[in-house]
VMD Tcl script that draws the C-alpha trace (Angstrom):
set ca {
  {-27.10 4.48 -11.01}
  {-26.55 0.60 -10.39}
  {-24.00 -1.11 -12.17}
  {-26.28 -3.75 -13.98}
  {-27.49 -0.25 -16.02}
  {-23.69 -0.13 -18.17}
  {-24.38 -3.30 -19.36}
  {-21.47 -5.09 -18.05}
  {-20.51 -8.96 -17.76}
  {-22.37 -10.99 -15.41}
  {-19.17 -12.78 -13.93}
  {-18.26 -9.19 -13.38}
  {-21.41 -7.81 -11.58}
  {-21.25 -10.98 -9.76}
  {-18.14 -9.81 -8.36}
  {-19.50 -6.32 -8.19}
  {-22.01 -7.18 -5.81}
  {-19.57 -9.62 -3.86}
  {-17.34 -6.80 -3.36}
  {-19.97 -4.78 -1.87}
  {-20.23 -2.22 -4.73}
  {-23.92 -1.09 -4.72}
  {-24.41 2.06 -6.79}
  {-21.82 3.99 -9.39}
  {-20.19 7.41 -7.60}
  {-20.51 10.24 -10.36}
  {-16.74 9.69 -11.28}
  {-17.86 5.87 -12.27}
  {-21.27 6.87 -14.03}
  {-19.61 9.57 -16.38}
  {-16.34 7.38 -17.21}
  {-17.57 3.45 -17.53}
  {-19.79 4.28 -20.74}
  {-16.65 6.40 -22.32}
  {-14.24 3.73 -21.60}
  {-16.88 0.80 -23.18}
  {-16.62 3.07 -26.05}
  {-13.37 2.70 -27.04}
  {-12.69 6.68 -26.70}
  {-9.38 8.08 -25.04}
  {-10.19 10.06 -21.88}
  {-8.86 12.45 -19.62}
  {-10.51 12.66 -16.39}
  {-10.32 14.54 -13.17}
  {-11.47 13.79 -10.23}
  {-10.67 13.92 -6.70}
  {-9.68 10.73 -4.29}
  {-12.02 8.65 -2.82}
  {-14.51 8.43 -5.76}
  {-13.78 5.19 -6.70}
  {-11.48 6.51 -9.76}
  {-10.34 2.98 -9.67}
  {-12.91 1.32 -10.39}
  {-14.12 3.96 -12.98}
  {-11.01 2.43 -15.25}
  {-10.47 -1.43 -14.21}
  {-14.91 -2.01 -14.88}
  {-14.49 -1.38 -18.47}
  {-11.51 -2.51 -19.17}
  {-12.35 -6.11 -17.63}
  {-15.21 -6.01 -18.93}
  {-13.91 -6.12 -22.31}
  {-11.21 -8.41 -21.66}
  {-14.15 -10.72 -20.64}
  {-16.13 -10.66 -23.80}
  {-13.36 -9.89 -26.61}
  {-10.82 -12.74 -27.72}
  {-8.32 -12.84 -25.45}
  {-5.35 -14.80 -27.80}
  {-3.00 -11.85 -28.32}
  {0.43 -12.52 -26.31}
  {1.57 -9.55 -24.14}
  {0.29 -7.42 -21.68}
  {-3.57 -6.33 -22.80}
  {-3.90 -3.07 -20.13}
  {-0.44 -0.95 -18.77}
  {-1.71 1.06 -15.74}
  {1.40 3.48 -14.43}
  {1.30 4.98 -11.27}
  {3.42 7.24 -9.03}
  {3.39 4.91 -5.94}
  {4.28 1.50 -4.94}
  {1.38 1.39 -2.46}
  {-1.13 2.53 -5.08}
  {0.46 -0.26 -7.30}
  {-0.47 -2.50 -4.85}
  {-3.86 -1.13 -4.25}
  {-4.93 -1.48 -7.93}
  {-3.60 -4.77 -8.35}
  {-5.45 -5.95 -5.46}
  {-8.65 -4.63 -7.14}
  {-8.39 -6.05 -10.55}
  {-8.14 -9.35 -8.34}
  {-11.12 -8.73 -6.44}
  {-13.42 -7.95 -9.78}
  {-11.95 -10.55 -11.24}
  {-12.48 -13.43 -8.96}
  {-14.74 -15.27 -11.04}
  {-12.73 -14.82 -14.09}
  {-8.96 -15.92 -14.96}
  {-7.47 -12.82 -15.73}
  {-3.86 -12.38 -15.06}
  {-2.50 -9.32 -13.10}
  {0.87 -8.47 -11.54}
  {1.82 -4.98 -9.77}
  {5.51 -4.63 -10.30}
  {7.32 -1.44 -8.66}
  {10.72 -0.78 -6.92}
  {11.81 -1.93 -3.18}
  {12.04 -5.91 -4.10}
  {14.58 -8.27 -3.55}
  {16.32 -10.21 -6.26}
  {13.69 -13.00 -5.75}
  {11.24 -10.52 -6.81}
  {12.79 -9.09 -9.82}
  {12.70 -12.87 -11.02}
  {8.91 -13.18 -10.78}
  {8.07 -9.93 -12.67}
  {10.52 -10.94 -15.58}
  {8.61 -14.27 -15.70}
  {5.64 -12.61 -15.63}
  {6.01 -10.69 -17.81}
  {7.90 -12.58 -20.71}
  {5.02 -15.11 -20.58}
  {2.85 -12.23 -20.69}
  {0.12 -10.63 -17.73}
  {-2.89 -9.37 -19.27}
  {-3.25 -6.53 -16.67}
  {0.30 -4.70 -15.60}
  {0.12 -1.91 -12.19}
  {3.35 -0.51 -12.44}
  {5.38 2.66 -11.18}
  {7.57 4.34 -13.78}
  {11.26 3.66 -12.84}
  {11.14 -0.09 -12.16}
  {8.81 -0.52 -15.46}
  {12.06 1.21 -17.31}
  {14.21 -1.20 -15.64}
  {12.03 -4.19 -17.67}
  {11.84 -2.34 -21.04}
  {15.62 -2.01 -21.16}
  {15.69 -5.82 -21.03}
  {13.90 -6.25 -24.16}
  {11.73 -9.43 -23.13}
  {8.45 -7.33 -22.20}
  {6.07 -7.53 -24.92}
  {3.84 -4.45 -25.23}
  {3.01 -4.86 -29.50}
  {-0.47 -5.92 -28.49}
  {-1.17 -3.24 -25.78}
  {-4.85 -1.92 -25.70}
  {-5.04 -0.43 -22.95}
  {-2.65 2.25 -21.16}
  {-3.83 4.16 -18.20}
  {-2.43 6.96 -16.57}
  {-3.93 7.29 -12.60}
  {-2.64 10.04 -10.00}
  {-1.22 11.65 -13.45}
  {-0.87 14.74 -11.71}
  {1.48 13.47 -8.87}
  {3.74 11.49 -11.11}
  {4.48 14.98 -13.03}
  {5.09 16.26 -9.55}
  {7.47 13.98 -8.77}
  {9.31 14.17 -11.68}
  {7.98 11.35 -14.14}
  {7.49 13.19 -17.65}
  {10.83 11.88 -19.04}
  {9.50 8.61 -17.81}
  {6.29 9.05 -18.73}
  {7.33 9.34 -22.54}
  {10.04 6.91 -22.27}
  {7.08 4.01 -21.93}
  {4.59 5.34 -24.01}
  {7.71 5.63 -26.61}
  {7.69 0.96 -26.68}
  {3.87 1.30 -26.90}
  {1.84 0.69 -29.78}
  {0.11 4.16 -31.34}
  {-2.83 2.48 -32.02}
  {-4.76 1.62 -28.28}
  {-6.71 3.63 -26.07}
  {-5.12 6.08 -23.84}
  {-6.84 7.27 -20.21}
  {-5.27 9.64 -18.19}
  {-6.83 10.47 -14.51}
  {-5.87 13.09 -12.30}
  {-7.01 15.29 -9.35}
  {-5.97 18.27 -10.91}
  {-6.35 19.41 -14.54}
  {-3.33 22.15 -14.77}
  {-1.99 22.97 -17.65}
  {0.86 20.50 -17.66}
  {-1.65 17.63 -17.26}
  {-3.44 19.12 -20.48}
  {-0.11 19.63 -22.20}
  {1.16 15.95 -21.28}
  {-2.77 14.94 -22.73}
  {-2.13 16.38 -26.18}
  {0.93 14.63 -26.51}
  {-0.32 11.07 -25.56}
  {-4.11 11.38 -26.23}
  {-6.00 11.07 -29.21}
  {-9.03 13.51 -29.45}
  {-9.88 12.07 -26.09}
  {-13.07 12.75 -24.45}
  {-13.04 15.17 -21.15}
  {-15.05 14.25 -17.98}
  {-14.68 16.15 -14.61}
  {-16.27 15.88 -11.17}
  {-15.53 17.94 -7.71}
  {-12.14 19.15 -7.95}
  {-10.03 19.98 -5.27}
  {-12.56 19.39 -2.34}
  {-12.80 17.26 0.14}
  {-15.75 15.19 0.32}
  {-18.86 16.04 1.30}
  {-19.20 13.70 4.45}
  {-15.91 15.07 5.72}
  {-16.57 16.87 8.57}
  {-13.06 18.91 8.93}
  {-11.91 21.21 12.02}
  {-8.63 23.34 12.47}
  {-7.12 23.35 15.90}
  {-4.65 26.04 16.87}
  {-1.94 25.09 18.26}
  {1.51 25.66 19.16}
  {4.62 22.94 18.08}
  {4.55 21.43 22.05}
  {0.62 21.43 22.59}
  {0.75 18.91 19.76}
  {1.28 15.63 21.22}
  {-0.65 16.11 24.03}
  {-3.41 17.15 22.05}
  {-3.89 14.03 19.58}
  {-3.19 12.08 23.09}
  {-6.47 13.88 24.58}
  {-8.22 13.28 20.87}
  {-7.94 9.56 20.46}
  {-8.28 8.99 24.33}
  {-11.63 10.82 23.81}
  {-12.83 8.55 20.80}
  {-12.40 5.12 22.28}
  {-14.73 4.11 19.37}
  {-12.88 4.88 16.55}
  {-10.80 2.06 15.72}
  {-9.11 3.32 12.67}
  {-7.02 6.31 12.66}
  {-4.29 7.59 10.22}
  {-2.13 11.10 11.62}
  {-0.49 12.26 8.64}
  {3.21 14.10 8.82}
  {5.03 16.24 5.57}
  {8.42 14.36 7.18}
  {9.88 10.76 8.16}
  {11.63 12.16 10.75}
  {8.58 13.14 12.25}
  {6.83 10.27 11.97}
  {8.73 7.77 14.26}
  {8.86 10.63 16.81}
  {5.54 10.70 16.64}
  {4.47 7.00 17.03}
  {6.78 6.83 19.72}
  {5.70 9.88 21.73}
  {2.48 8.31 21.49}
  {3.09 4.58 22.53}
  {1.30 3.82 25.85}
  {0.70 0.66 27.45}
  {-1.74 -1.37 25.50}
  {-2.27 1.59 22.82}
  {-1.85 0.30 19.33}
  {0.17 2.48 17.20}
  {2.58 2.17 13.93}
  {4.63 4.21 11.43}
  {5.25 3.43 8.14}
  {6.89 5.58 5.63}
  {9.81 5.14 2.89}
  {12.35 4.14 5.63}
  {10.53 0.44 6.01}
  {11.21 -2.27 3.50}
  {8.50 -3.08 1.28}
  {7.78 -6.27 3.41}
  {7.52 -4.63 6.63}
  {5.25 -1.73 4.97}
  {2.96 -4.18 3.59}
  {2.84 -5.97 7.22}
  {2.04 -2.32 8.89}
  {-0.86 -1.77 6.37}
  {-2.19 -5.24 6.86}
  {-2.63 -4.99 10.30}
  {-4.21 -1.29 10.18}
  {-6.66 -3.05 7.66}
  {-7.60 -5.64 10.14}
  {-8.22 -3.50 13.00}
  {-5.06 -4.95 15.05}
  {-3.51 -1.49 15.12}
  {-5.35 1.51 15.72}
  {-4.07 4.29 15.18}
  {-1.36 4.76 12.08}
  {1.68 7.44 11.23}
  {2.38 8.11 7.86}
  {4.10 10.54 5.53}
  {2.16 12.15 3.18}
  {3.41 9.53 0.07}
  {0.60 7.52 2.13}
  {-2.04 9.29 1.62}
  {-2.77 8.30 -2.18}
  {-1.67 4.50 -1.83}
  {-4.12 3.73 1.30}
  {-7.63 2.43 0.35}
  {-8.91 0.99 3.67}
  {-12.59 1.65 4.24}
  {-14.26 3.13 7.18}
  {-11.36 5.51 8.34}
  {-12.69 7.17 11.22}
  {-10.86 9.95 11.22}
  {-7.52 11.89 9.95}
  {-5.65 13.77 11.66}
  {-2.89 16.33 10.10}
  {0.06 16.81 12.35}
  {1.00 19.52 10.20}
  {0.01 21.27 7.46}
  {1.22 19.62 3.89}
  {3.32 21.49 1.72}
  {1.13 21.14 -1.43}
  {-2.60 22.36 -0.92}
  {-3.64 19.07 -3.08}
  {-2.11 17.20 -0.42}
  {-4.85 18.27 2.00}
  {-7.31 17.16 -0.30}
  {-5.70 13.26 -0.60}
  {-4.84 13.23 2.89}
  {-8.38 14.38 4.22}
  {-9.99 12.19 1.46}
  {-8.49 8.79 3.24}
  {-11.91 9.48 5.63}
  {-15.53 9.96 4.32}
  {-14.98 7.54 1.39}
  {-17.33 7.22 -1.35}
  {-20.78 8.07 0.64}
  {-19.47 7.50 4.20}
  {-18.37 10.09 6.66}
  {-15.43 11.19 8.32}
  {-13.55 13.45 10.82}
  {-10.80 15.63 9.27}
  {-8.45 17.81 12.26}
  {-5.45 19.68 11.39}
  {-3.04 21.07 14.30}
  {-1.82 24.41 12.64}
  {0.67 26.71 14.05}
  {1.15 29.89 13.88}
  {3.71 29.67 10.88}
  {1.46 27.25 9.03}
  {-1.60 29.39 9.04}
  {-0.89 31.30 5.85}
  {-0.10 27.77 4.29}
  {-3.69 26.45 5.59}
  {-5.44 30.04 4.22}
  {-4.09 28.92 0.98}
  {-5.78 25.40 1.63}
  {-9.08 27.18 2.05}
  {-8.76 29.64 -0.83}
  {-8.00 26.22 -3.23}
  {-11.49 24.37 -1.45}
  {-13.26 27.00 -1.27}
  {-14.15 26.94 2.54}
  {-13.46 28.35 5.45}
  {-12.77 25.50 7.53}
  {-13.78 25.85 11.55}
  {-11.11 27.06 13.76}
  {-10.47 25.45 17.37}
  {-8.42 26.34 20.60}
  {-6.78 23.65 22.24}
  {-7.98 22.36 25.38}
  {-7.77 24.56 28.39}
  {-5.63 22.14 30.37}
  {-3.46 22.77 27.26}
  {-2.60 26.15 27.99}
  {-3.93 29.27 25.26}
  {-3.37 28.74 21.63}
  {-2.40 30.91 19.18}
  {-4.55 33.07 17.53}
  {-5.43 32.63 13.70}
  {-3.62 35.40 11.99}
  {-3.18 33.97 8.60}
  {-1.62 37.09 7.05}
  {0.94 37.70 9.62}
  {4.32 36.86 9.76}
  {5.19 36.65 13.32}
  {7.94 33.50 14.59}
  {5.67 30.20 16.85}
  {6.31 30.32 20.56}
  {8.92 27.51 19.58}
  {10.56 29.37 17.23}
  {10.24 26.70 14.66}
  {12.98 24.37 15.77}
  {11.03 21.02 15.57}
  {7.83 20.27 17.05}
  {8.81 18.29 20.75}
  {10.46 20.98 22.53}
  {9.56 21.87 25.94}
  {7.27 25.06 26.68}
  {9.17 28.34 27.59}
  {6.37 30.87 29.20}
  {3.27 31.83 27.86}
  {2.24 33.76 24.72}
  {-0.58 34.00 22.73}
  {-4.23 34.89 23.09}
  {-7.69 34.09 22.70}
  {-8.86 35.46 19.36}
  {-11.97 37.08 19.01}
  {-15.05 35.14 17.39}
  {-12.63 31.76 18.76}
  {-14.06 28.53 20.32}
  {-13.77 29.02 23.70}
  {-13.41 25.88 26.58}
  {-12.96 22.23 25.63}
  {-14.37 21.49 21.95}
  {-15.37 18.19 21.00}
  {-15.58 18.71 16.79}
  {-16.33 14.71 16.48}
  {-18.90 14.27 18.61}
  {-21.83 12.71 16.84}
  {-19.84 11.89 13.41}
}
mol new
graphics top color blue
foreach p $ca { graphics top sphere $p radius 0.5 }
foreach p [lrange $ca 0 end-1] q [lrange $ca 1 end] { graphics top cylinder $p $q radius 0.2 }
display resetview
């Protein structure tokens, strides 16, 4: 479906097309005419369907033909992460090039300088507001927001701000809004607490769902198994391989594990980063920037990453480990294959994770090809998801040194030196 068929402002197709949009993902064609309606929705879908867009098309677009002289913030968008604050804001700037709407993301990690701006901001009132919970609360206490002529409050990544912790929050904000706007809550999930949290801030709200809990089709994903040490050496062999793919993102369920990754991988001229929490906000930013323009090639992040990166043509992901929540496989896999592009997805399991990454399957529904290491590497372990025997490193961090030998070759296993991206 092309965007011209919703019927939305020129200025904003213009933009649209400037962007590089060409055709509505399912997510977009099911929500834009629901939104324009004036309905409250709750809609699930999973990342990398261009949710985003789904919410900011119709909301601009009616900020671009309705009268616009109401003080205050017109749309509230919450979300879990600062990076995904950033993200959004970033959009609503890019469809709104050709029209003055004001924006401002506003979420912890700032400076004094920067708490300054967003009171400015927002006493002289932004029409569009990305914000993350806790530093929104921190403004509301104040008193100077003004919120009486909300229309708009969106929930995105609902589902990971309950997670985290955010209902008290959650309420909290929606307690200084208006009752009469229109309410859209999306999330990747549609558990029962996301339902439950839906009845309490929806009104009779229309439902809309696409794929949930799957990776994208054009994901072509691949489990190698692997003991803690083979690791390293493994991801060294996989991006020296790929010499063509000039955007990589290894994802770890720890900070710790991040730096000792980027630095076990550092070799002369290789371009690597790690960003997680530890980083100010400014140096974060900085890493992301330069992923985004190609001048680093290969990024470490912690799994907080993997819903607040929208960078397109990810060649592939890799998973140094296996995440602790199975819908983290989903976000973290979805950073490749975006939209209608494709992708490679690897994860290194162990034998202690395999159980964990059974559970992945069961939740996709797929049985996800399984890989031995490199024969250089030494053997791997063999895929025993039901067992409950100790790794060869007895699960004491992931850069020790190799003791012996263990493990065999599993029956029905890849045998020799795989090469799962070949082609993609």
């Amino acid at each position: 479906m092309q965007f011209e068929e919703f019927g939305l402002n020129e200025q904003l197709l213009e933009a649209i097309s400037y962007m590089g949009f060409e055709k509505a993902t399912p997510i977009q064609v099911q929500a834009i005419p629901e939104i324009l309606s004036g309905r409250d929705l709750i809609a699930c879908a999973q990342t990398g369907t261009g949710k985003s867009a789904a919410f900011l098309l119709p909301v601009l677009h009616r900020l671009m033909t309705q009268e616009r002289n109401a003080e205050g913030v017109n749309t509230l968008v919450i979300v879990p992460t600062r990076e995904l604050a950033i993200q959004i804001e970033q959009q609503v700037q890019g469809f709104a090039y050709f029209v003055p709407v004001s924006s401002i993301a506003i979420y912890g990690g700032g400076d004094g300088s920067t708490w300054d701006q967003e009171k400015k901001v927002l006493m002289e009132g932004a029409e569009i507001v990305v914000a993350t919970p806790g530093k929104l609360i921190s403004h509301l206490n104040m008193g100077y927001v003004k919120l009486d002529n909300l229309q708009h409050l969106i929930l995105d990544e609902a589902d990971r701000m309950l997670d985290i912790g955010f209902y008290e929050d959650l309420m909290k904000i929606v307690s200084f809004l208006p009752k009469s706007r229109q309410t859209l809550m999306f999330s990747a999930t549609m558990a029962n607490k996301i339902r439950n949290l839906a009845k309490e801030i929806l009104n009779e709200p229309s439902e809309i769902s696409t794929a949930i809990s799957k990776p994208a089709e054009g994901v072509l994903q691949a489990v190698y198994l692997a003991h803690n040490e083979q690791k390293i050496p493994l991801i060294r062999s996989l991006i020296a391989d790929k010499p063509d793919y000039q955007s990589i993102i290894i994802f770890s369920s720890t900070k710790k594990n991040v730096g000792e990754i980027a630095r076990a991988l550092q070799r002369k001229g290789e371009r690597i980063a790690g960003i997680s929490s530890d980083l100010e906000q400014k140096e974060r930013e900085e890493v992301l920037s330069q992923f985004k323009a190609r001048s680093i090639r290969v990024l470490v992040a912690t799994d907080v990453m993997s819903r607040g990166i929208d960078i397109k043509d990810i060649n592939l992901v890799i998973n140094f480990d296996v995440p602790h929540d199975a819908e983290d496989y989903v976000h973290r896999v979805g950073r490749t294959a975006r939209a209608d592009k494709t992708g490679v997805a690897l994860t290194l399991v162990n034998t202690d994770d395999m159980f964990k990454f059974h559970r992945i399957e069961e939740l996709i529904e797929d049985s996800i090809l399984k890989l031995k290491v490199p024969e250089e590497l030494g053997e791997s372990p063999e895929w025993n998801p039901k067992g409950f025997r100790k790794s060869r490193s007895g699960g004491k961090g992931n850069f020790q040194r190799r003791k012996g030998k263990s493990g065999s070759k599993g029956k029905g296993e890849h045998k020799g030196k795989p090469r799962p991206t070949k082609g993609a």
